[in-house]
N, C-alpha and C positions, 0 to 999 in steps of 0.2 A: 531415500528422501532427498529431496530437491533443496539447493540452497534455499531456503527466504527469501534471505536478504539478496541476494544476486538476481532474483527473481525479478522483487519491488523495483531495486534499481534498474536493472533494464526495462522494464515498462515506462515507469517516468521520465526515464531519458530516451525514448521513442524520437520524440523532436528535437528538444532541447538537451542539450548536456550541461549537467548542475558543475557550478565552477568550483574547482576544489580547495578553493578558500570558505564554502559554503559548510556550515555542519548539519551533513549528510541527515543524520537521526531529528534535529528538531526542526528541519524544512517540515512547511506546509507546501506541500505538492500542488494541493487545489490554490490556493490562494498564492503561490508562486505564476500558476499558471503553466504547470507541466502534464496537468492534466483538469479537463473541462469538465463539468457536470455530468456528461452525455459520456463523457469518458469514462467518469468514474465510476457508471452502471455496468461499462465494460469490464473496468479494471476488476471489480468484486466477483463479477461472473467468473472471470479467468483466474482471479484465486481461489473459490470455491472449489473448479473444475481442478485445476492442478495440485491441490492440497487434498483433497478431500474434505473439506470443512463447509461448514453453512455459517454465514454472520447471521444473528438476529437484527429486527429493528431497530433494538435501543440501543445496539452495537452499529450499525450502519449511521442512527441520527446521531451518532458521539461525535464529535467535532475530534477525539483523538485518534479515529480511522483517520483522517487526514495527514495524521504530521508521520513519516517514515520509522521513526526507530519505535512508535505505541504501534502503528502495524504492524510491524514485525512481532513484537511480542506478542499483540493479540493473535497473529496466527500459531506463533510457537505455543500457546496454552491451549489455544481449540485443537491443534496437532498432538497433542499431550492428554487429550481425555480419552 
């Protein structure tokens, strides 16, 4: 199994790199702006694809796919079923 978290982070830090005064887990990524809309259809595809997981809707409209450390665990739980 692939880290998660090593995962997340190197995708959002594609451009930008998050300053390490920042706390990593409750960044919002979208609303930092390390990752766009257009991004984020990316970034869900590419976790599906490497986790083996599928998000539902009402897990994709959750405003806590967004912030780092609630994605991590929500992929650790769908990884766990």
């Amino acid at each position: 199994m692939k880290n998660i978290e090593e995962f997340v982070l190197n995708y959002i830090q594609k451009k930008y790199t998050v300053p390490e005064t920042t706390d990593i887990y409750s960044l919002n990524y979208i609303d930092e702006g390390y990752v766009d809309s257009l991004g984020l259809v990316k970034f869900i595809v590419e976790l599906e694809d490497e986790f083996g997981i599928e998000f539902s809707d009402s897990e994709l409209e959750d405003n806590s796919i967004k912030i780092v450390g609630d994605l991590i665990k929500l992929i650790e739980r769908k990884m766990a079923q």
